[in-house]
C-alpha positions in Angstrom: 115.6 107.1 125.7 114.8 103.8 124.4 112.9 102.3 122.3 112.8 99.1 120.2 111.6 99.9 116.9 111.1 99.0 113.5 110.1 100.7 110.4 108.1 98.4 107.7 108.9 99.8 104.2 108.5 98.6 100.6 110.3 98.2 97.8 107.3 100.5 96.0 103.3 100.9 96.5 101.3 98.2 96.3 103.8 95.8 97.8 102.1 94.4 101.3 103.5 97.3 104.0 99.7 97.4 105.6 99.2 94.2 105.6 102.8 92.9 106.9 101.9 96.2 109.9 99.0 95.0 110.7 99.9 91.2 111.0 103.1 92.3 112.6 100.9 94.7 115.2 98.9 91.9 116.1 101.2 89.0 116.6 102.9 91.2 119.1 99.8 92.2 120.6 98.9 88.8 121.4 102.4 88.2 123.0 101.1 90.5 125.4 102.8 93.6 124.0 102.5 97.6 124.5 102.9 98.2 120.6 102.6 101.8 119.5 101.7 102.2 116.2 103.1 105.0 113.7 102.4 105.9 109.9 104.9 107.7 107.1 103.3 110.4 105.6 99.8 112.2 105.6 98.1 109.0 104.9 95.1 109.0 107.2 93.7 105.7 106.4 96.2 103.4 107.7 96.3 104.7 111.0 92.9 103.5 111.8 93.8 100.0 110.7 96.7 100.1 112.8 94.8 101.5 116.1 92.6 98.4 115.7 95.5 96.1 115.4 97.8 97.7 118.0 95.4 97.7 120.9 91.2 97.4 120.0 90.6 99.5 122.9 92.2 102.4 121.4 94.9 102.8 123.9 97.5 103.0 121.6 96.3 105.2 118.5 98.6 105.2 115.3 100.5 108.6 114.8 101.8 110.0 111.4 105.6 111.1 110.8 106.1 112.7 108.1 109.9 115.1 107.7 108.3 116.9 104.4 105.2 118.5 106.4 107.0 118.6 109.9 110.3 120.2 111.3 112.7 117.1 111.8 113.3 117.7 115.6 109.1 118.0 115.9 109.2 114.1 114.0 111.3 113.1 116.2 109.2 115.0 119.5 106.6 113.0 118.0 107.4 110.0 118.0 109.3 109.8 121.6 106.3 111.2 123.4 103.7 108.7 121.7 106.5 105.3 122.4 107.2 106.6 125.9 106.6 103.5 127.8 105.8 101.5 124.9 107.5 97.8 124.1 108.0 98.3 120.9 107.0 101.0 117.8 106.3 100.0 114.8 106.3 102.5 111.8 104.8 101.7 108.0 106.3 103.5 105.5 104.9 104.7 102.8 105.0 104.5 98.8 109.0 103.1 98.0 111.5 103.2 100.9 113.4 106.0 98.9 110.2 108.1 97.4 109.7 110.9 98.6 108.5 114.6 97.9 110.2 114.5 94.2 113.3 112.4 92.6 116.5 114.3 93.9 116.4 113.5 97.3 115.0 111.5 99.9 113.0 114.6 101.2 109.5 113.0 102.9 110.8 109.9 101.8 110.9 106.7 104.1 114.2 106.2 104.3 114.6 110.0 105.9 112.2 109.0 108.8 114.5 105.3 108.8 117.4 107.9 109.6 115.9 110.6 111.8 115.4 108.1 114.3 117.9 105.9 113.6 115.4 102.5 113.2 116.1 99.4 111.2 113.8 99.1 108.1 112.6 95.6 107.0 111.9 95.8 103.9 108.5 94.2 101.8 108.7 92.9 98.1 106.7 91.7 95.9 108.2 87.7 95.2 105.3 86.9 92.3 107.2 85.3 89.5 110.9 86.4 90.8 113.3 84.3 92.8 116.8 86.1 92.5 115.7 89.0 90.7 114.3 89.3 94.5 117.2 89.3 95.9 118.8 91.6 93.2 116.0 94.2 94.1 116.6 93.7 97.7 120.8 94.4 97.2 119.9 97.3 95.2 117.8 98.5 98.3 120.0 97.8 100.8 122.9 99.6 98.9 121.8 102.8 97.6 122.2 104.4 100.9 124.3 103.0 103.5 122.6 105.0 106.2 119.5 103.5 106.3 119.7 99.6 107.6 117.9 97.0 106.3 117.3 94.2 109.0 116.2 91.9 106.8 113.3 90.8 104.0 109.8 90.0 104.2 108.7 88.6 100.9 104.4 89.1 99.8 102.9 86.9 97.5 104.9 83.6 98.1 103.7 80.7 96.0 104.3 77.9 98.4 107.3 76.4 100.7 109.6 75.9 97.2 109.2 79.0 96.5 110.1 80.3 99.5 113.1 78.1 100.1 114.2 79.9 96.7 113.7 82.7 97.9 115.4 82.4 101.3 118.6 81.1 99.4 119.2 83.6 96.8 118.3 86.3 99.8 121.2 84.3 101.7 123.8 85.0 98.5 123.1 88.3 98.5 123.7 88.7 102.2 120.2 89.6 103.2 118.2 87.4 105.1 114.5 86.4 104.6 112.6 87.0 107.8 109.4 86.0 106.5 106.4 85.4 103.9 103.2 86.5 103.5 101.7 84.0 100.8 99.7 84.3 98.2 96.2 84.6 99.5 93.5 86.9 97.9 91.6 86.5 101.7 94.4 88.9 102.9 93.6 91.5 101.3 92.0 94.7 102.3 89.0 96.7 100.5 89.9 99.6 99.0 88.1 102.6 97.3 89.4 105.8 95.2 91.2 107.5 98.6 93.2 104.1 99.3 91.7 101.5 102.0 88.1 101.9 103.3 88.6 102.7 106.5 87.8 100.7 109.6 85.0 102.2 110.7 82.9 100.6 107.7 84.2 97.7 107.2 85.1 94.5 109.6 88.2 95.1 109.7 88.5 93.4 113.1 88.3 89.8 111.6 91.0 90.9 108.7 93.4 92.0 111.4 92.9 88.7 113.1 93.4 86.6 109.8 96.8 89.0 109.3 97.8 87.8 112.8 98.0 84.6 111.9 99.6 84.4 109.2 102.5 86.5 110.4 102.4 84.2 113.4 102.7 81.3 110.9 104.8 82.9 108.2 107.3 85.2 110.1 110.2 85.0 112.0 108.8 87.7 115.1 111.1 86.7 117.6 114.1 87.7 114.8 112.2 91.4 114.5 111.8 91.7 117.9 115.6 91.2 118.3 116.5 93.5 114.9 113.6 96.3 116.9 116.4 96.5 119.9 119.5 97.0 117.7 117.9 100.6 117.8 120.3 102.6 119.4 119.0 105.5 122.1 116.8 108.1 120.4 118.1 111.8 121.5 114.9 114.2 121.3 115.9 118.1 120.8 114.4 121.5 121.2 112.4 123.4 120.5 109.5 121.3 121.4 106.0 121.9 119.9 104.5 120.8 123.0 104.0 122.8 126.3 106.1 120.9 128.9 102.6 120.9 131.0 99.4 121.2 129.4 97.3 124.5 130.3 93.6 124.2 131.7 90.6 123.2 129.0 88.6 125.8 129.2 86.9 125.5 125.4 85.2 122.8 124.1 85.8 122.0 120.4 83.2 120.0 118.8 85.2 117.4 116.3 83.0 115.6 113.8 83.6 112.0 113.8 81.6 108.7 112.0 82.0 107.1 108.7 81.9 110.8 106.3 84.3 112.2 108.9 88.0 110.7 110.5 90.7 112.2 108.3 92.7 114.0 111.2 96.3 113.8 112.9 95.9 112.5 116.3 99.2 114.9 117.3 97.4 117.7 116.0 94.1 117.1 118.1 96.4 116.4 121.5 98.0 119.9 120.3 94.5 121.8 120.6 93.9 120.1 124.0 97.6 121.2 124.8 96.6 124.4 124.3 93.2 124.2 126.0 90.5 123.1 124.4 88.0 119.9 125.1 87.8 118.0 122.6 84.2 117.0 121.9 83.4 114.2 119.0 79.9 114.2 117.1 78.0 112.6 114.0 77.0 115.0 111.5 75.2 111.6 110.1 73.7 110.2 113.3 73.3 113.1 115.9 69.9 115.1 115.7 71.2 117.9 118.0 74.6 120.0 117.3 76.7 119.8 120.3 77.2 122.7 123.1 80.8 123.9 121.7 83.0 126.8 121.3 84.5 125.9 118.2 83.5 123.3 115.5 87.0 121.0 112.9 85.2 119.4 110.3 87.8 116.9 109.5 88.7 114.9 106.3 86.7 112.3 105.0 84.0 110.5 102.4 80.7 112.4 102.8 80.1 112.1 98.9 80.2 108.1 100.3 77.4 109.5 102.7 75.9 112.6 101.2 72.4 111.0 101.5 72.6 110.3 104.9 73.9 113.6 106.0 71.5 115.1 103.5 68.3 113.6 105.7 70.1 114.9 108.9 68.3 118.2 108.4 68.3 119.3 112.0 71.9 118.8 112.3 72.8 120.6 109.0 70.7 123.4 110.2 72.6 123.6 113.4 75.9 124.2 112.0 74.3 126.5 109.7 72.9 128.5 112.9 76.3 127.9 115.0 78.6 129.4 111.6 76.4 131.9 111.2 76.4 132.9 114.7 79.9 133.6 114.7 81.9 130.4 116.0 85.0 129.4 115.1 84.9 126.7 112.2 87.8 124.9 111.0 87.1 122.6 107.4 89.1 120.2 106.0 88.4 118.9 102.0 85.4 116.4 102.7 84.4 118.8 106.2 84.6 121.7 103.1 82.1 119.5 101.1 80.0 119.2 104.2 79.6 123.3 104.4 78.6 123.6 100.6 75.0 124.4 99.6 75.1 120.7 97.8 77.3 117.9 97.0 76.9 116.1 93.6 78.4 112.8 93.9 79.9 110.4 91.4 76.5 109.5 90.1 75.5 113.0 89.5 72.8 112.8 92.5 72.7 116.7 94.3 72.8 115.9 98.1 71.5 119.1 100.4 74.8 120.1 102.2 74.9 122.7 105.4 74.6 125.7 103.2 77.0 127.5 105.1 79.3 128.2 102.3 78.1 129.9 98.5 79.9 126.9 96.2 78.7 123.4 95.5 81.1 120.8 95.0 80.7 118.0 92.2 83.1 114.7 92.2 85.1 114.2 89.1 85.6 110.6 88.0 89.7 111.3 88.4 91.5 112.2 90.7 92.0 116.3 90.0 94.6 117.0 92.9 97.2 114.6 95.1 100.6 116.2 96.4 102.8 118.0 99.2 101.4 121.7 98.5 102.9 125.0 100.9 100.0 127.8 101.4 101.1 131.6 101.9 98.1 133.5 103.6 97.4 136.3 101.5 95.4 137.5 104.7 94.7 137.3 108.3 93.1 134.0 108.4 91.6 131.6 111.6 94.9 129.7 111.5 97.6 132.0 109.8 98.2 135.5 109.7 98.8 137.5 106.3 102.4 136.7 104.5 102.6 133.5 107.0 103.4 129.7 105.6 102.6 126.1 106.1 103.0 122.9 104.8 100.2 121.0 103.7 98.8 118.1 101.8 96.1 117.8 98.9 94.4 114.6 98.2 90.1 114.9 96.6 88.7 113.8 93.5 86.2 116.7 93.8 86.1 120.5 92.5 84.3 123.7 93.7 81.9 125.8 92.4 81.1 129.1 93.6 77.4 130.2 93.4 77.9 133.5 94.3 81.2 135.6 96.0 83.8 134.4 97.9 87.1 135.4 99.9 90.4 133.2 99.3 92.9 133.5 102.4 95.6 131.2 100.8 97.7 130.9 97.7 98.9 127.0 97.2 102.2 126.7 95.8 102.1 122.8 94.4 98.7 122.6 94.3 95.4 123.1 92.8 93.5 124.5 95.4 90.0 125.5 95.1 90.4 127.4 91.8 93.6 128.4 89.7 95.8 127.6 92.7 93.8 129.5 95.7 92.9 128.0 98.6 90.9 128.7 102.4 87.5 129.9 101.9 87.4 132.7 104.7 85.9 135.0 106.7 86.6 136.6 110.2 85.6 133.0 112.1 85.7 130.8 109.2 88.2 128.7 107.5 87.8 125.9 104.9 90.5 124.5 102.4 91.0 121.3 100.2 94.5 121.2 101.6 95.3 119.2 104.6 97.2 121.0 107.5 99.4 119.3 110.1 99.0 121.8 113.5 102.1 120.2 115.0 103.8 121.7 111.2 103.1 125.4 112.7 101.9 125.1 116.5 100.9 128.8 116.5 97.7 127.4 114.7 96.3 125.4 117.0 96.9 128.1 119.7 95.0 130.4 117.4 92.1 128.5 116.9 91.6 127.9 120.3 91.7 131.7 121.1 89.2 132.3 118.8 87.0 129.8 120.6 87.8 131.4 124.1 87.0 134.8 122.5 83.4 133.5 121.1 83.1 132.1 124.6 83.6 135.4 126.0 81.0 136.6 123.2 83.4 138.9 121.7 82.7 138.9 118.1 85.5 138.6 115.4 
């Protein structure tokens, strides 16, 4: 099949990727393109930028791709069935073009999604103080592996039109050509707290996509990316496919917490659950008063230490997934949906929030960060989502630790990682499963079909 595409990577962290995407997703918008949206790696807050940026109805929500957490014909899957009928895709990379899961390889790197789907990279450097030690940087890029094509060079932080002249002619020596500037404007930027970006739902990110727009409108050469987007050659998609070739009938509801605290989850992974039946149900452990009529409860990813007070006040919703766990339902919890089932949350100011209680630990936030990284968990046993001496990728990303006030069961060992305590992971029992580590259901489909079994079986009132 075909589809124009374009991967947006940097030269390291830092460099202007989101905000080159998001200008670059609007601009094309606005020309009255179907853009679809993806994100390298298990980042969780760009996507959400992008979604606003590709299409403010939501049409077109951003994806992740990531080779590390994902079987490379699944990436690929991915990607074809979310650009099917799409204009154009437009991928951010993530960290450096080349850095990936450690220094030997380009394993979950950038450039290893660049070259799984065969799409020209532009690449983003910081210009501040450099002129031809730009383009130097930008030859070594281009050079260290011939397989992954570099289009051409957007330069960030460009102090004015000499400078970007400069820029454009010692690009030209080194055979590279500069497709654009973003200039050095301090109004560009995005907020950010100690996960990355804020996300969109609390901030206006609406007007900072707009003022993006423009500038890539007024700085970039589009029509040039548009043109390097359908050098792409045909993208082949092989077997075996994660998804069913037609989806079976949703007859579980699965009730998905989403608001500010809660929106850290892979959109692939959600459209595997309703692949594999379920009815997906959104709700606001911080603004509902009633817990919704479900089968099943994912507590996603998030910031409630941000919004431990206000999910704190929500008593009657904190009782009714207290009730709901304790009566037996299937709960899936990831990290901040973890923190959400303590008995309390103390946040960075040392204030104890009231949590759901479903869970005997409390959880405290550390001023550092005490665990970021790829981890792999080995069920020690039969868990919600893997079965004992079973595997999966995963990723671990908090600034907060666990206590345990009283017993607990550990259904994972985290090779990598930190995990709750001395490298275990996955809080259990029979219907319940909560981890720090971030899981990827397209990584190990048989998950997804697993949780939503368990919610057919509670349906059916057959207890675990």
């Amino acid at each position: 099949m075909h589809i124009p595409r374009l991967i947006i990577a940097g030269t390291h962290s830092g460099v202007g990727k989101t905000s080159v995407t998001l200008g670059l997703l609007r601009a094309l918008r606005r020309r009255g393109l179907t853009v679809q949206p993806f994100k390298v790696g298990p980042d969780f807050l760009d996507p959400g930028l992008h979604t606003i940026a590709a299409d403010a109805a939501g049409a077109r929500i951003s994806r992740n791709l990531d080779a590390w957490l994902l079987p490379h014909a699944t990436v690929v899957e991915l990607f074809a069935r979310a650009a099917e009928n799409a204009d154009i895709a437009i991928a951010e990379g993530m960290m450096g073009l080349y850095d990936g899961v450690d220094g030997r390889s380009d394993a979950g790197s950038t450039a290893e999604i660049s070259k799984l789907l065969h799409a020209p990279v532009i690449l983003v450097l910081d210009a501040a103080g450099a002129v031809r030690s730009a383009a130097a940087s930008a030859m070594g890029f281009a050079g260290f592996d011939p397989e992954v094509i570099i289009a051409g060079v957007i330069a960030d932080r460009v102090g004015g039109s000499r400078h970007e002249r400069w820029l454009r002619d010692a690009l030209q020596t080194a055979g590279m050509p500069l497709l654009g500037v973003l200039p050095w404007d301090d109004r560009l930027r995005l907020p950010e707290r100690h996960l990355g970006l804020v996300p969109a739902a609390e901030h206006a990110s609406g007007d900072a996509v707009e003022a993006l727009g423009d500038t890539v409108e007024a700085h970039v050469d589009v029509d040039a990316l548009l043109r390097a987007a359908n050098l792409a050659p045909p993208l082949v998609v092989r077997g075996p496919l994660c998804f069913p070739p037609m989806p079976v009938p949703q007859t579980v509801t699965i009730g998905v917490a989403r608001d500010e605290a809660f929106s850290f989850y892979y959109q692939d992974g959600l459209d595997l659950l309703e692949s594999r039946g379920a009815r997906l149900v959104p709700f606001s452990p911080i603004h509902d008063r009633s817990f919704p009529d479900v089968h099943g409860l994912y507590l996603g990813g998030g910031f409630p230490e941000v919004h431990a007070a206000a999910l704190s006040e929500n008593t009657r919703m904190r009782a009714g997934v207290r009730d709901a766990a304790a009566s037996g339902i299937p709960v899936y919890a990831e990290c901040g949906g973890m923190m959400y089932l303590a008995q309390h949350l103390v946040d960075g100011a040392g204030r104890e929030h009231a949590m759901a209680g479903v869970l005997p630990v409390s959880t405290s936030m550390q001023p550092r960060l005490a665990a970021l990284g790829y981890v792999t968990l080995q069920a020690t046993t039969d868990t919600l989502l893997l079965r004992n001496g079973e595997s999966v990728r995963g990723h671990e990303f908090h600034f907060s630790t666990v206590t345990a006030n009283g017993p607990v069961e550990f259904g994972f060992v985290s090779e990598g990682g930190r995990g709750i305590a001395e490298g275990r992971d996955g809080l259990c029992t029979p219907s319940l499963l909560a981890s720090y580590t971030h899981l990827h259901f397209a990584s190990h489909p048989a998950m997804a079909e697993r949780f939503v079994e368990a919610c057919k079986r509670h349906k059916s009132g057959i207890r675990e």
